[in-house]
Structure formats: C-alpha cells, structure tokens
C-alpha positions in Angstrom: -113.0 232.1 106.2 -114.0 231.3 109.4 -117.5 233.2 109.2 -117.9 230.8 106.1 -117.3 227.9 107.9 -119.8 229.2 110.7 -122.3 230.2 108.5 -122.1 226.3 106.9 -122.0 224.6 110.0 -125.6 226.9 111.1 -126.7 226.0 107.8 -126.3 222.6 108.4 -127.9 221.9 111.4 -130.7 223.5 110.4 -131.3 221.4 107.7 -131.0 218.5 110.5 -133.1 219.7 112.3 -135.8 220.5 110.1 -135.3 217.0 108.8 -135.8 215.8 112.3 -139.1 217.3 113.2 -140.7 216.4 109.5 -139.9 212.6 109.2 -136.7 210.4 108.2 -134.6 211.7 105.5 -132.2 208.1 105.1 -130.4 208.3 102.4 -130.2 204.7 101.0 -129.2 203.8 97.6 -130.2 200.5 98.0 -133.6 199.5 98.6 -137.6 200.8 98.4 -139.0 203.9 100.9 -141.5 201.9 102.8 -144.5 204.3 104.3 -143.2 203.2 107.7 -140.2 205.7 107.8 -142.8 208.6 108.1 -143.1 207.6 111.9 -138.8 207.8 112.3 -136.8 210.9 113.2 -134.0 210.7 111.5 -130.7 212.4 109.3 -128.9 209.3 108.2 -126.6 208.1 105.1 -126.9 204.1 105.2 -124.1 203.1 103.1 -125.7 199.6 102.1 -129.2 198.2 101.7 -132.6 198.6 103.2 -135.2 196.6 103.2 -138.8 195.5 104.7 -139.9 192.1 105.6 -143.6 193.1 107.0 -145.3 196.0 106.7 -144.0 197.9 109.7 -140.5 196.6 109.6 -137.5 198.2 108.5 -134.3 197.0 108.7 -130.8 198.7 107.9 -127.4 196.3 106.2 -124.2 197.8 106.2 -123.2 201.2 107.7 -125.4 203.6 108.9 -123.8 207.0 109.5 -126.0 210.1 110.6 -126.8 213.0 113.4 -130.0 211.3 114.9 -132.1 208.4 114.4 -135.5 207.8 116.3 -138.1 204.7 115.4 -141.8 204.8 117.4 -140.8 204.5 121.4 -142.3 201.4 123.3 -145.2 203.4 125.0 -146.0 205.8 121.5 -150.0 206.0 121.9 -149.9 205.3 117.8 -148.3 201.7 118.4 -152.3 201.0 118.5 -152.1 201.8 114.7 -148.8 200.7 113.8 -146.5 198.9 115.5 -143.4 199.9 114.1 -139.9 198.3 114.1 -136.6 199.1 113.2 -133.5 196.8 113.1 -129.6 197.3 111.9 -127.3 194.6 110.7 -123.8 195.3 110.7 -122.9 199.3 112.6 -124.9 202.3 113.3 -123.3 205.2 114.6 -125.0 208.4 115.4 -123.4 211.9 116.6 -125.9 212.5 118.8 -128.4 209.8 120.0 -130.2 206.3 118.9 -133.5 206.1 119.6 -134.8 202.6 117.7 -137.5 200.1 118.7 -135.7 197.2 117.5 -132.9 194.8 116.9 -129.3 196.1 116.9 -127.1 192.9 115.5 -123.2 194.6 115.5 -122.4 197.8 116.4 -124.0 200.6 118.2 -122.0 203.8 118.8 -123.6 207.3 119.8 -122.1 210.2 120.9 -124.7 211.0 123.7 -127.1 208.2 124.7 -128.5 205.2 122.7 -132.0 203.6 124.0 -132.5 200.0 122.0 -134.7 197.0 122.5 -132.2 194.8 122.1 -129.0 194.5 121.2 -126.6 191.9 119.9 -123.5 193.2 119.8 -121.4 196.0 120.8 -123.1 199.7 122.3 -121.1 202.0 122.9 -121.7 206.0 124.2 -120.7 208.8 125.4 -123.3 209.7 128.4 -126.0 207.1 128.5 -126.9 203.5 127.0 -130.2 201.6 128.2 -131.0 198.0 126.4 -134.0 195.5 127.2 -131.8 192.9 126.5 -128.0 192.7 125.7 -125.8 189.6 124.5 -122.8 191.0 124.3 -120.9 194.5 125.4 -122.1 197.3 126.5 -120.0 201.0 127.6 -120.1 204.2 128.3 -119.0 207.3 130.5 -122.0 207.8 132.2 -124.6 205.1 133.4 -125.7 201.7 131.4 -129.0 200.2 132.1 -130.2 196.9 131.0 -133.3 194.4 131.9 -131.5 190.9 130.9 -127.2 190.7 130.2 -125.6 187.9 129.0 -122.1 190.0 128.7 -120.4 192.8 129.9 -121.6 196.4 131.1 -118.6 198.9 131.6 -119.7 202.5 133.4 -119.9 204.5 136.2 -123.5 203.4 137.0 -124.6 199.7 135.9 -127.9 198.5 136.5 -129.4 195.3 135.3 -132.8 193.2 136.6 -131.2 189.7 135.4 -126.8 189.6 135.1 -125.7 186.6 133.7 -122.0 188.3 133.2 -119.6 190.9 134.5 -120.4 194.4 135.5 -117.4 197.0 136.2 -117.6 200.5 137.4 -118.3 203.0 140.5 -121.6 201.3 141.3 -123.2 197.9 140.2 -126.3 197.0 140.9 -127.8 193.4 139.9 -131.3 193.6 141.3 -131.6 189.8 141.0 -127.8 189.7 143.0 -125.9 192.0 144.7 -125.1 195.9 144.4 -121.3 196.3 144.6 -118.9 198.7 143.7 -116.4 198.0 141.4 -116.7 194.5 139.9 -120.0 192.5 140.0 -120.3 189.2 138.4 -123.1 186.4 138.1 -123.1 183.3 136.1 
C-alpha cells in the first residue's frame, strides 16, 4: 500500500510539472480559454468563473485551488508583445508559490512565497511575500517586502519604501521612516 501511494504521489507531480513547463492547465468550468493563458505557468482548479475584459486580461471569481500559478513577470522581454495580466477576486491559494502580474482582491495564501502587483486583501505565506502595493494584511515566517502599505506587515524581515501602517517583527525597515526592531508604525 504504501508503494502505491508513492508511486501516485510521483505520478502526480509529474503531471504538474509537465503542466508547468507547457502552459496553464486551469481547470474552470465556468468561462472561455482566452489565448492569453498560453503565457501562465500554472496547475489550478478555480472553483468559479473566469473571464476576460481585454485581450490580455484574465481574471479569476471564486476559489482558486492549485500547486503553482505564474502570469508574465514585470520585466518578461515579451511584455513588448503582450502585456499580460492576471487578477483574482475572492481567494487564491497555492501549495507552493504565486507568481501573478496583477490584482489580488481577498485572499492570497501560498505555502512558499507569493510575488503580486498588488494586493487588496489578505497574503499570507510560509517563507516569503513581496507586493508593489498592499491595502490591507500581509504575513509570513520569513521576510515581507512591499513598495507602498496602507496596513499591516507581520514577519521576521519587513521592508517597505512608503508605511502608512504598522509593521511587527525582528526587523522593520520603513525607508521613508525609521528601521526598528519589533514594532514600526507611521500614519
């Protein structure tokens, strides 16, 4: 029994990982493929909709559950030809890490590290979380990096260019304000 289950679980992430290298495989029962998803990364099961406003935008409704998922990064050379987008309304969690050039509106929660344009909302990981901007909270273990807060960062390691907010953990650092330990706060 137990060489079955290991045999599945190889199985498995081979599959993912296959998926991962090729293109997005979303399932979404709601909602048209748009020739877009061919620049993602992805193995996700979005319980809920999908749908495109512009030709390059995507944007996920409801629950997004998955391994991976990875949109075009800010400083992709082939943003010349497309400049891709990817947004989630309502939560979007991800075993091992969120990539996404785009607009996170709820929850974020990754088991590694989560990089995101912006988020409004809650992002939550285990190791790592970096934001342009962030209204809102944002937590994990390991170190939390923003441009602009208007909220919270809760970590070992916060950094931030612009705090309008509270940081807590080990080290603070508010390049507009002060570095602290502990508890930093600007309003």
């Amino acid at each position: 029994m137990n060489g079955l289950l290991r045999l599945t679980i190889v199985a498995l992430v081979a599959v993912a990982t296959s998926y991962l290298h090729a293109s997005c495989l979303t399932l979404c029962p709601l909602g048209e493929r748009p020739e877009t998803l061919d620049t993602h990364a992805c193995f996700s099961l979005c319980l809920g909709a999908r749908t495109t406003s512009e030709k390059d935008h995507i944007a996920y409704h409801g629950l997004t559950l998955g391994l991976a998922h990875a949109s075009m990064p800010d400083n992709d050379i082939m943003r010349m030809f497309r400049n891709e987008s990817c947004d989630f309304n309502g939560a979007t969690i991800q075993l091992l890490s969120q990539l996404n050039h785009g607009t996170v509106r709820g929850l974020s929660l990754t088991g590694l590290v989560a990089i995101q344009r912006s988020i409004r909302g809650v992002q939550l990981s285990g190791l790592a979380n970096d934001a342009r901007d962030l209204n809102g909270l944002q937590m994990a273990i390991g170190i939390n990096m923003a441009q602009e807060i208007c909220g919270v960062q809760i970590g070992l390691l916060n950094v931030t260019s612009k705090l309008t907010g509270v940081q807590i953990g080990l080290l603070n650092v508010n390049r507009a304000g002060l570095t602290l330990p502990l508890l930093n706060a600007s309003f």
